[in-house]
C-alpha positions as CSV (number, residue, x, y, z in Angstrom):
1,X,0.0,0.0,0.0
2,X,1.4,3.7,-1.2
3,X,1.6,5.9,1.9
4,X,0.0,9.4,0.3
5,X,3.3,12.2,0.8
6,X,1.6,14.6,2.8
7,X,0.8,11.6,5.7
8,X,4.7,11.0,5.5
9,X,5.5,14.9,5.5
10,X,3.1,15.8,8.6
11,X,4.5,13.8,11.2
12,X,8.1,14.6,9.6
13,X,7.3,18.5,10.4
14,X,6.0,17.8,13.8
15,X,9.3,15.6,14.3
16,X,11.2,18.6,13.4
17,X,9.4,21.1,15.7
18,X,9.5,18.8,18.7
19,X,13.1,18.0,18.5
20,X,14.9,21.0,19.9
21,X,12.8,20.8,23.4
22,X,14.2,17.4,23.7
23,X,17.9,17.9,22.6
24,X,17.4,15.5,19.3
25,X,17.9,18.0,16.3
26,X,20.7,20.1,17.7
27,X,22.8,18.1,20.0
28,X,21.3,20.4,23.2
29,X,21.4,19.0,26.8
30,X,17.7,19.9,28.7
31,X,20.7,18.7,31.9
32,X,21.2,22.2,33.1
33,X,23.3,20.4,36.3
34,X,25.4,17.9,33.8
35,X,26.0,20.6,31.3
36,X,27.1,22.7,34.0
37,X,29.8,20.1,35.0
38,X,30.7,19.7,31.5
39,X,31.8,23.5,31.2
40,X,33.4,23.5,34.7
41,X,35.3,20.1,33.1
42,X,35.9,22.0,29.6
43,X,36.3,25.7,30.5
44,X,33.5,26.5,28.4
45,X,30.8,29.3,29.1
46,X,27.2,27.9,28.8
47,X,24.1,29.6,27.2
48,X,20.6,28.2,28.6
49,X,17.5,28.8,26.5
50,X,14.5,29.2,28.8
51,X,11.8,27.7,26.9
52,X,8.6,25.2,26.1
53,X,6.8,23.2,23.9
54,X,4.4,25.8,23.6
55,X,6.0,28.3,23.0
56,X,5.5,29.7,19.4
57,X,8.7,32.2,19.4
58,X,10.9,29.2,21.1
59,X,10.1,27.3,18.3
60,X,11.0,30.1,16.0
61,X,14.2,30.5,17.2
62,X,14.7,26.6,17.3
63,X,13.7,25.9,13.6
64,X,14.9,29.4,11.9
65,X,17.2,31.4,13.6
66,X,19.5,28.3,15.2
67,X,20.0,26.5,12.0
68,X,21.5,30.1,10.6
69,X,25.3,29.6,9.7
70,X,26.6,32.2,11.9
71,X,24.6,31.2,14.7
72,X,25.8,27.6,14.4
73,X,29.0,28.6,14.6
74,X,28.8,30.7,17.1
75,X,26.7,28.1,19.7
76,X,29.3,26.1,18.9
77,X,31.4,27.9,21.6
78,X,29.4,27.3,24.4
79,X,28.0,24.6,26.0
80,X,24.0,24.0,25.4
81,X,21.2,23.6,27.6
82,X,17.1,24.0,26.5
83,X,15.0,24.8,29.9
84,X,11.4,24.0,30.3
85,X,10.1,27.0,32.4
86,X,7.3,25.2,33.1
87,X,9.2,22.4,35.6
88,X,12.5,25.2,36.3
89,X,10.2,27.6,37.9
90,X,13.2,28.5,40.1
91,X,16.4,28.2,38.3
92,X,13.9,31.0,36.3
93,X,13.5,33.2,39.2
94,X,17.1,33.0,39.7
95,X,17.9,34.3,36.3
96,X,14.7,36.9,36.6
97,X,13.5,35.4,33.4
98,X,9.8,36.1,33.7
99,X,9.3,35.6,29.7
100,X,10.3,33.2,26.9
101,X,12.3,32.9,25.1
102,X,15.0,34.0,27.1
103,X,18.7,33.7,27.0
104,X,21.3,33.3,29.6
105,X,24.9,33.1,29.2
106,X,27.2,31.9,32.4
107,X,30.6,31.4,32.9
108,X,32.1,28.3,33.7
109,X,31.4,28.5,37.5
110,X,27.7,29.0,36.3
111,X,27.8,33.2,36.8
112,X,25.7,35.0,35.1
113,X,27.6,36.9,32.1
114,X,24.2,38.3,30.2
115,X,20.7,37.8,29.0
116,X,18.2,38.5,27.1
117,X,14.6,37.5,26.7
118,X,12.5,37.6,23.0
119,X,12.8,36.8,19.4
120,X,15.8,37.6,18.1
121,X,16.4,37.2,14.0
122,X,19.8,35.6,13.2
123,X,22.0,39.1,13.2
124,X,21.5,40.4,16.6
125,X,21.6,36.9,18.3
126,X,25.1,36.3,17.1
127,X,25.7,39.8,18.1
128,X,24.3,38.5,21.7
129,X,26.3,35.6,21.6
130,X,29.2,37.5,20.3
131,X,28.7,40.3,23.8
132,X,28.8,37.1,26.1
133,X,32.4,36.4,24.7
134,X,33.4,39.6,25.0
135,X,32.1,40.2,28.6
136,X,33.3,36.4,29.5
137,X,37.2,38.0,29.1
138,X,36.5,40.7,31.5
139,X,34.9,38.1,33.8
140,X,38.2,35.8,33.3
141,X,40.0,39.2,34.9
142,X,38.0,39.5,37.6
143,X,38.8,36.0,38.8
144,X,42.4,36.7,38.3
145,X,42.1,39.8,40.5
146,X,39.8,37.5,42.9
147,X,43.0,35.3,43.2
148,X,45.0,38.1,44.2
149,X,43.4,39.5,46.5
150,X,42.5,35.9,48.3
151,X,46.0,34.9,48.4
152,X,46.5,38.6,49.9
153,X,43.9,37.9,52.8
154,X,45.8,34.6,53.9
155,X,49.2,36.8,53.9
156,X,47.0,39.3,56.3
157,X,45.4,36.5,58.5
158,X,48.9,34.7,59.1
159,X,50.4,38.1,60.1
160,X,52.0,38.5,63.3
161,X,50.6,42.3,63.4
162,X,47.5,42.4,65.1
163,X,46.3,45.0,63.2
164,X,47.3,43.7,59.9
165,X,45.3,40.5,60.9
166,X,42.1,42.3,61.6
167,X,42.3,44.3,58.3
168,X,42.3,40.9,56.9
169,X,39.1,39.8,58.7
170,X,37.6,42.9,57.6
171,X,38.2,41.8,54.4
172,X,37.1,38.6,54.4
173,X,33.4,40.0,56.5
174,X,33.7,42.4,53.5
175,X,33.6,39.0,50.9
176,X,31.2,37.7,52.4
177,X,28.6,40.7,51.0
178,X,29.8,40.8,47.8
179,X,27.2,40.1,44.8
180,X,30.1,37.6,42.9
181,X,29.4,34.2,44.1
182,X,32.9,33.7,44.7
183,X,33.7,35.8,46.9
184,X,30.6,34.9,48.8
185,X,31.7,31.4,49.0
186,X,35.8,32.5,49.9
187,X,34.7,34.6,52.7
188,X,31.9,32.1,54.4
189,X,34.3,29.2,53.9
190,X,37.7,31.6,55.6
191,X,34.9,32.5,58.6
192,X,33.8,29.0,59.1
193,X,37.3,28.1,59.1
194,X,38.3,30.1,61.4
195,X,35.8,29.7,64.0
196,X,36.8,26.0,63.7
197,X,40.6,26.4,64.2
198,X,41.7,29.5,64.9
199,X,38.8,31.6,66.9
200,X,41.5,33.8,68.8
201,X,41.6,35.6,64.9
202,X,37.9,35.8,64.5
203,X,37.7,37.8,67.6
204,X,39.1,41.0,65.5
205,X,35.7,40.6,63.5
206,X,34.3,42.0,66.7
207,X,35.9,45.2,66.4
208,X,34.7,45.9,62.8
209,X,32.2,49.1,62.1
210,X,29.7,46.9,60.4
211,X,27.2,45.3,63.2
212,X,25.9,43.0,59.9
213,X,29.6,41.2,60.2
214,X,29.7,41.7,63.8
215,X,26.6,39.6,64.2
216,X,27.8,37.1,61.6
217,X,31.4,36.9,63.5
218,X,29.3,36.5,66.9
219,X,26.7,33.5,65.9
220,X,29.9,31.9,64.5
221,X,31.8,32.1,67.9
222,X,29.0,31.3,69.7
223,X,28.5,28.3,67.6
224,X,32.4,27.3,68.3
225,X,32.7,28.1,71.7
226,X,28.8,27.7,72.9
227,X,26.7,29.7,75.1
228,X,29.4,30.7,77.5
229,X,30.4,32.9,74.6
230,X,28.9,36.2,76.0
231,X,30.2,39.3,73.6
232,X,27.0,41.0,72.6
233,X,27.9,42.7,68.9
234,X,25.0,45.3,69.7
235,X,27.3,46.4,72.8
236,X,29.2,50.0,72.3
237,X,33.0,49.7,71.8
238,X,34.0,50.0,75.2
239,X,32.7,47.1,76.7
240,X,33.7,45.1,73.3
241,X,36.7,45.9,73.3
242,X,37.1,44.4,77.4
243,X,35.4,41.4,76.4
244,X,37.3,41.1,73.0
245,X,40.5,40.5,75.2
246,X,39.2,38.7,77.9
247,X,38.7,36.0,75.4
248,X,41.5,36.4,73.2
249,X,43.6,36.2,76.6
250,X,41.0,32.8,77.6
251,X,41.7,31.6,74.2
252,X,45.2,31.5,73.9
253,X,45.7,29.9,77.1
254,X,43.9,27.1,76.8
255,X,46.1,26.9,73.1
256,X,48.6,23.7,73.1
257,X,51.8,24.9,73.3
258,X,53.2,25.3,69.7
């Protein structure tokens, strides 16, 4: 029996439509935590399409703009992930994507480099694609001058000038505000460290200005040295100050001897 062509070319088109939600057509992941690992492995950035199946500009993008030439070519830099808003409502509100399509390009570590949301013909999406490039190098300085300035805290902390040590904790409180992830993560890590090992340094965080990292520096103590810890980061200098050495002095008796 002859199958008519337009039964064989209707289920071909919807093929062709469905594909890219699935990762079939164009060799995208819908992984976003595998593909992340994949760029962190490769050192590649990663572009995440918010999208769905019913999404008539999605599939716009999927079945014009993508297979353009220059698009191709540029995607091929990153690594590729397609995500269903409908079952990522939060990675979404992460990103602030409130409409699809929308486009999100991260670094390796999975910051946030750019977006954009909306159709976009085939020009200005490489020229998107092309911006994410360009603002990755800037991001690859950043994390150089990140390293820096870490390896310049652990020079402060291991000082033998007090003061030189609590300009180092200040820093480190001062990481832990930051908007960039890493530093976030540096400076929560250092404090929890350093409750754990070395609370005689954490102490200085007592003296900062900022009552936000006095009260972070406190609850860590507290959690170290329970509830006989009794310096109250609302109290005026003065008294901190008293208290401060009282249990830097406790502290360091109680040390083995080095």
């Amino acid at each position: 029996m002859k199958i008519p062509n337009q039964l064989i070319f209707v289920p071909l088109l919807i093929l062709l439509f469905a594909g890219r939600v699935t990762g079939e057509v164009t060799n995208w992941s819908t992984d976003f935590t595998n593909t992340l690992k994949t760029a962190q492995a490769r050192h590649h950035p990663v572009l995440m399409e918010f999208t769905a199946p019913w999404c008539p500009y999605c599939k716009m993008m999927e079945t014009k703009v993508f297979k353009d030439r220059k698009v191709t070519d540029a995607l091929n830099q990153f690594e590729r992930v397609a995500v269903n808003i409908d079952n990522n409502a939060e990675l979404a509100a992460m990103h602030s994507v409130h409409g699809i399509p929308a486009f999100v390009i991260l670094d390796s570590d999975g910051e946030e480099v750019v977006k954009s949301s909306g159709f976009m013909e085939a020009e200005p999406f490489t020229q998107f694609l092309q911006q994410g490039v360009t603002n990755l190098s800037f991001s690859v300085a950043q994390k150089e001058e990140f390293d820096s300035k870490a390896r310049q805290v652990e020079a402060m902390l291991n000082s033998t000038n007090p003061k030189t040590v609590q300009e180092g904790i200040a820093m480190v409180l001062d990481f832990c505000d930051r908007k960039e992830k890493v530093y976030r993560t540096f400076g929560v890590d250092k404090l929890s460290l350093l409750a754990q090992r070395q609370p005689e340094l954490l102490l200085e965080g007592l003296r900062n200005p900022g009552l936000m990292a006095r009260i972070r520096v406190a609850n860590l103590l507290r959690q170290k040295l329970g509830n006989d810890f009794n310096i109250d980061p609302w109290e005026k200098e003065e008294a901190r100050e008293k208290a401060i050495l009282e249990w830097k002095s406790r502290l360091v008796s109680n040390l083995p001897p080095r």
